[in-house]
C-alpha positions in Angstrom: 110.9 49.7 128.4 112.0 46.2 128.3 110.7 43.1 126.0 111.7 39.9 127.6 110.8 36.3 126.1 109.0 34.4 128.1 109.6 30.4 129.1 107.3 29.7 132.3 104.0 29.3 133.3 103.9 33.0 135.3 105.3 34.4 132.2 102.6 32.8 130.2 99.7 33.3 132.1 101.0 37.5 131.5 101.2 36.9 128.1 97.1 35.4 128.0 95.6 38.1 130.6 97.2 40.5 129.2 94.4 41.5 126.3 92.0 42.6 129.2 94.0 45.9 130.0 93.6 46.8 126.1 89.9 46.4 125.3 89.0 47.5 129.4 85.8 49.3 128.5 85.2 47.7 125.0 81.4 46.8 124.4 82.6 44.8 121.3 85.5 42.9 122.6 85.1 39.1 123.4 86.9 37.9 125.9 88.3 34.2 124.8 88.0 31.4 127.3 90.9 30.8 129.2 91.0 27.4 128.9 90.4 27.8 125.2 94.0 29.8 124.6 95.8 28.0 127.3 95.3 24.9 124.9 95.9 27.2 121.6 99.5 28.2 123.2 100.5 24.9 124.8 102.0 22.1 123.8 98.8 19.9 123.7 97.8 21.6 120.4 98.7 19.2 117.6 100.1 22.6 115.9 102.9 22.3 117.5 103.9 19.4 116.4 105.2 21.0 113.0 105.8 24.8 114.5 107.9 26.8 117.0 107.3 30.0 118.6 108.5 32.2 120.8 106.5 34.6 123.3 107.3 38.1 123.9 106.4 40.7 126.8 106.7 44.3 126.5 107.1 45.9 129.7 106.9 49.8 131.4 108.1 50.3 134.9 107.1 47.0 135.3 104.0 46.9 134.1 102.7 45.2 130.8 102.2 47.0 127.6 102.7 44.8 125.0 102.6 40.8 123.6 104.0 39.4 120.5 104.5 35.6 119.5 107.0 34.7 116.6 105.8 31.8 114.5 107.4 29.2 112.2 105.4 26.8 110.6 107.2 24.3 108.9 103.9 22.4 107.3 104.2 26.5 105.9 107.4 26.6 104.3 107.6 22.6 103.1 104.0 23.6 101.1 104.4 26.8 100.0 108.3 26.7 99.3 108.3 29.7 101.0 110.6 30.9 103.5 107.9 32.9 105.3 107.4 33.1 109.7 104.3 34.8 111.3 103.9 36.8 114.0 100.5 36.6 116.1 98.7 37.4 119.4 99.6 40.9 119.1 98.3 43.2 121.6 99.6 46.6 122.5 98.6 50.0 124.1 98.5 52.7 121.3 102.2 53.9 121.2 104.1 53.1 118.5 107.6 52.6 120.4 106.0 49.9 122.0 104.8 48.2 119.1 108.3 48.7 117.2 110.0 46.8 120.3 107.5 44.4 119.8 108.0 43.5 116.0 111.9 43.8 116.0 112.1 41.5 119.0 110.1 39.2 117.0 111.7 39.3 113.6 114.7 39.1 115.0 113.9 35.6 116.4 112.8 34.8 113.0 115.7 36.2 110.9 117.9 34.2 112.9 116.3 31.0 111.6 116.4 31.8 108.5 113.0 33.4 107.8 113.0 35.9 105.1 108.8 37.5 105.1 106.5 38.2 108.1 103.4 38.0 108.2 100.2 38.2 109.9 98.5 38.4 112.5 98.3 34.7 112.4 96.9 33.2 116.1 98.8 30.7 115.0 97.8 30.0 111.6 95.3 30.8 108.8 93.1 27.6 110.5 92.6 29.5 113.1 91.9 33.7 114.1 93.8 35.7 112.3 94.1 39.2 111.0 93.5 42.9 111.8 90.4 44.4 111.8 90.4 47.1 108.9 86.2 48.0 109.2 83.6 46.9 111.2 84.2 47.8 114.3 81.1 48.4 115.7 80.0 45.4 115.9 81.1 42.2 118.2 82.9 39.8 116.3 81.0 36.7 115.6 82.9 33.0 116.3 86.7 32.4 115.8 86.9 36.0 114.6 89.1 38.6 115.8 88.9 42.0 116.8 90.6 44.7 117.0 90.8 48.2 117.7 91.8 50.8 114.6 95.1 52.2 115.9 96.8 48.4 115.5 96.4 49.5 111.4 98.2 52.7 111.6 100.8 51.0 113.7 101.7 47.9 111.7 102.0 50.8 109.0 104.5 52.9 110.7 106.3 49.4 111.4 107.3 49.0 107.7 104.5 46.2 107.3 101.9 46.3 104.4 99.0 44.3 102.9 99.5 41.1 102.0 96.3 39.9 101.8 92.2 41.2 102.9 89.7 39.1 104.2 85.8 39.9 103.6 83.2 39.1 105.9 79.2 39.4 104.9 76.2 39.3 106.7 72.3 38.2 105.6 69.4 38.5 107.1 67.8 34.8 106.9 64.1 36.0 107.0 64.9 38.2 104.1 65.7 35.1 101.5 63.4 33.1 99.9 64.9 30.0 100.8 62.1 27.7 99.7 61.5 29.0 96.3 64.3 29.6 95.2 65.8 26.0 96.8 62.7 24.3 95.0 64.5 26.3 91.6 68.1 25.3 92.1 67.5 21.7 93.2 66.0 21.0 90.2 68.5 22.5 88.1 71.5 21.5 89.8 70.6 17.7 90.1 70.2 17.7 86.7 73.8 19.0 86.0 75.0 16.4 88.6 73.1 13.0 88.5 73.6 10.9 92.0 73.8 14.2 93.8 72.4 13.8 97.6 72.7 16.5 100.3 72.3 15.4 104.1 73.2 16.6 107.6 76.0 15.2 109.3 75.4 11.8 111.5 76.6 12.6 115.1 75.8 8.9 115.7 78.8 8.1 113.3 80.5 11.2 113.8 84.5 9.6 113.1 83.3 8.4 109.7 81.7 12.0 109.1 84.9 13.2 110.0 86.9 11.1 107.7 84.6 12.7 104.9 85.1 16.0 105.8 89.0 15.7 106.3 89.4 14.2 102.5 87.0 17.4 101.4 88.8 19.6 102.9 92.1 19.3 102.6 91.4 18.5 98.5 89.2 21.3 98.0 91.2 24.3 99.7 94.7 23.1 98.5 94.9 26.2 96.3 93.3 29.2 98.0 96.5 31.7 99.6 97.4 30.9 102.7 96.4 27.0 103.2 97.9 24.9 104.9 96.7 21.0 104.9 95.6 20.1 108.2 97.3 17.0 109.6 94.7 14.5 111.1 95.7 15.1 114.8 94.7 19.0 113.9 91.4 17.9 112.4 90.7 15.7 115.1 91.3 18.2 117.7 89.3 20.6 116.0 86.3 18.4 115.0 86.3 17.2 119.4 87.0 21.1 120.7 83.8 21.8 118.0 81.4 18.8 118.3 79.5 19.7 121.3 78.6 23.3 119.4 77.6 21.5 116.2 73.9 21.8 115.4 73.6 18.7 113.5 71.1 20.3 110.5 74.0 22.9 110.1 76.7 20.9 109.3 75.8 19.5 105.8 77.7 16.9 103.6 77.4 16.5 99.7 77.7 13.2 98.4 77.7 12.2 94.6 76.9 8.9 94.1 77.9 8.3 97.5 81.2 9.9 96.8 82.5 13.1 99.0 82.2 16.0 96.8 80.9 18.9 98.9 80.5 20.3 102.8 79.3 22.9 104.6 79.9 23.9 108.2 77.5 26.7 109.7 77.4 26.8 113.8 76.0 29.0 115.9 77.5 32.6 117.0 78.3 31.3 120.6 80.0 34.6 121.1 77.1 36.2 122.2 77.3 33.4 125.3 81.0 34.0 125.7 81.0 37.5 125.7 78.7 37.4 129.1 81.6 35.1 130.5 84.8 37.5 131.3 87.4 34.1 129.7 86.0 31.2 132.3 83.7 28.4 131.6 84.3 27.1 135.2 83.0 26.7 137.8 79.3 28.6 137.1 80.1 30.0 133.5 79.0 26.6 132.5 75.5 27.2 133.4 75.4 30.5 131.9 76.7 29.0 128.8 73.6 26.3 128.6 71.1 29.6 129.4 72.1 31.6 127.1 73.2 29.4 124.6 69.5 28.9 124.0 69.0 32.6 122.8 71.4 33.2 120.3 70.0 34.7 117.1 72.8 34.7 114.5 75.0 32.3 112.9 78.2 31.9 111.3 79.3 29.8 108.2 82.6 29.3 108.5 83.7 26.9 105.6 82.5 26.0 102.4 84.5 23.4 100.4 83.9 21.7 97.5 86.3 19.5 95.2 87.4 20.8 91.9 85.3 18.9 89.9 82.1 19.3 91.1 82.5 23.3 91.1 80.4 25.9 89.4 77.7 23.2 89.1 75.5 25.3 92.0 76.5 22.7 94.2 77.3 25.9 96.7 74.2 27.6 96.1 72.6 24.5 96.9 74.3 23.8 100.0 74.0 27.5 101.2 70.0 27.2 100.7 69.7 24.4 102.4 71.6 25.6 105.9 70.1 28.5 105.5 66.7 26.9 105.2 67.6 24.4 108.6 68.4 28.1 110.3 64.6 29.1 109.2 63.4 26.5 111.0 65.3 26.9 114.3 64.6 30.7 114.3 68.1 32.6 114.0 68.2 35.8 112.3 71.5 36.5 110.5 74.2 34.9 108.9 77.9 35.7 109.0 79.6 34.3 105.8 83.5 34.7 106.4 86.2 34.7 106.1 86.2 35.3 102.2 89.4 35.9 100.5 89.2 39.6 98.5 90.1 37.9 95.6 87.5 35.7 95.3 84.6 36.8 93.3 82.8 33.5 93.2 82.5 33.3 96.3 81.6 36.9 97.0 78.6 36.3 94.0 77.5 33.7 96.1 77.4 35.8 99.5 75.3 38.2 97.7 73.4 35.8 96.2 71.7 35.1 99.8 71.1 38.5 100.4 75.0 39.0 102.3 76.3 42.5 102.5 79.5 43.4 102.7 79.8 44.2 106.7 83.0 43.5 107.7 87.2 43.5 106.4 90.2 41.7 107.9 93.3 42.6 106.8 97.1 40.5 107.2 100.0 42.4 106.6 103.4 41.1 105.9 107.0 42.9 105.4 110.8 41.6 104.0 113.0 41.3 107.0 
């Protein structure tokens, strides 16, 4: 066996095809969009900007068996004061030999810049998939979440890794919650706590000004939960154009205090169920099975709820949670993914269970000293 670090496009196009000889025969896998990880590991993603990485292959009488990237983020270390890398896009055939090649190649590249921790996986970076699936797993994966299959724990075990941190992920059934009831309750108590509060759905028609809102929200909001790392504005922007032609307007809610940013909510559609029918390409007729299909999904996901410090534990997120949930009613989906949810925070578990969320689903990243 070999691991070689690749530098050209060949190389590279290995390293992104390669997931297909894993989950061959998975009905839960998702294939990503080609396109869509070509951008995530080129030079084009404003990530790169403050990160370096190396790619690894793992090879078998010349054929593939392995990927590994090694990841610095210096946004990471300059925040955190930490001198921690990440390792990411990890993909392997179940035999431990290759995975140790794997994770020695990579620390290795990491030690030698002075990295003392790894982590992950990170694909790249906590703003993004990351993560091994610890339960769950039989079920698809909804939006910009991983998965994985089961041996990947035992093997980051026998690699000297352990947990660093678990991620939760719940699910509701909409129909189930008396959203207008118990809306008509909390409105009334919650606008009494905070005077001037309005809630509204994002304006598409001044989308850049939204964005603004959203990006000082954000950033001030999550500057303390494990594992942020403040999004630069090229990142948000990227994000926000990659994610505006999924948006469902109603879904994508903004509170506003006095006409002051104090609270959002971003809930989108599961478009995996389109891109699971896809095999990785949008182009040229996967676009017009996107459109079909994108008509019948039946689930959604919330994937980020922030609100600044001082308006918390007001039932600001209860509100805001009602009212998506409510817009979701309307438009006839059926279930609700809230993730990912950090294990350690109980306030916003209560509130997944609140709406009716079960525990469905775990994540875990694992780190070790090298």
């Amino acid at each position: 066996m070999t691991v070689e670090r690749i530098f050209n496009d060949a190389g590279m196009a290995e390293f992104i095809r390669f997931p297909w000889k894993v989950y061959r025969g998975s009905p839960n896998w998702v294939p990503p969009l080609l396109r869509e990880i070509k951008f995530v590991l080129s030079d084009r993603n404003p990530f790169s900007r403050h990160a370096e990485a190396a790619f690894f292959l793992a090879r078998k009488a010349k054929k593939t068996v392995g990927r590994i990237a090694a990841i610095i983020d210096h946004n990471h270390i300059n925040f955190h004061k930490e001198q921690a890398g990440f390792f990411g896009f990890f993909e392997c055939l179940p035999d431990l030999g290759i995975a140790e090649e794997l994770v020695d190649h990579a620390a290795f590249w990491l030690r030698e810049r002075g990295i003392k921790v790894m982590r992950g996986p990170m694909n790249p970076s906590t703003n993004d998939e990351c993560g091994l699936l610890l339960n769950g797993f039989d079920s698809a994966p909804m939006i910009m979440m991983p998965y994985t299959p089961p041996y990947y724990l035992e093997l980051m075990e026998q690699c000297g890794f352990s947990k660093a941190k678990d991620l939760f992920a719940y699910i509701a059934v909409i129909n189930d919650v008396p959203v207008v009831e118990r809306l008509e309750r909390l409105s009334k108590i919650v606008h009494k706590r905070v005077p001037g509060l309005t809630v509204r759905p994002v304006r598409m028609k001044a989308f850049d000004d939204e964005l603004t809102i959203i990006k000082n929200i954000y950033n001030a909001a999550w500057n303390k939960n494990w594992g942020f790392i403040p999004m630069t504005d090229e990142e948000m922007n990227s994000m926000a154009e990659r994610l505006k032609p999924l948006l469902v307007p109603e879904l994508l809610l903004i509170a506003e205090v006095d006409d002051r940013p104090a609270a959002f909510f971003m809930v989108v559609p599961d478009y995996n169920q389109v891109i699971h029918k896809l095999n990785g390409k949008l182009l040229p007729f996967g676009i017009f099975k996107f459109f079909w299909y994108a008509r019948k999904i039946t689930d959604i996901r919330c994937i980020t709820l922030g609100v600044k410090e001082e308006y918390r534990k007001k039932g600001i997120e209860g509100l805001l949670y009602l009212e998506a949930f409510r817009a979701a009613t309307r438009k006839g989906y059926q279930h609700a993914e809230m993730s990912w949810i950090l294990e350690d925070n109980t306030l916003m578990q209560k509130g997944c269970e609140l709406m009716g969320g079960k525990l469905y689903k775990k994540y875990r990243i694992f780190e070790k000293n090298i």
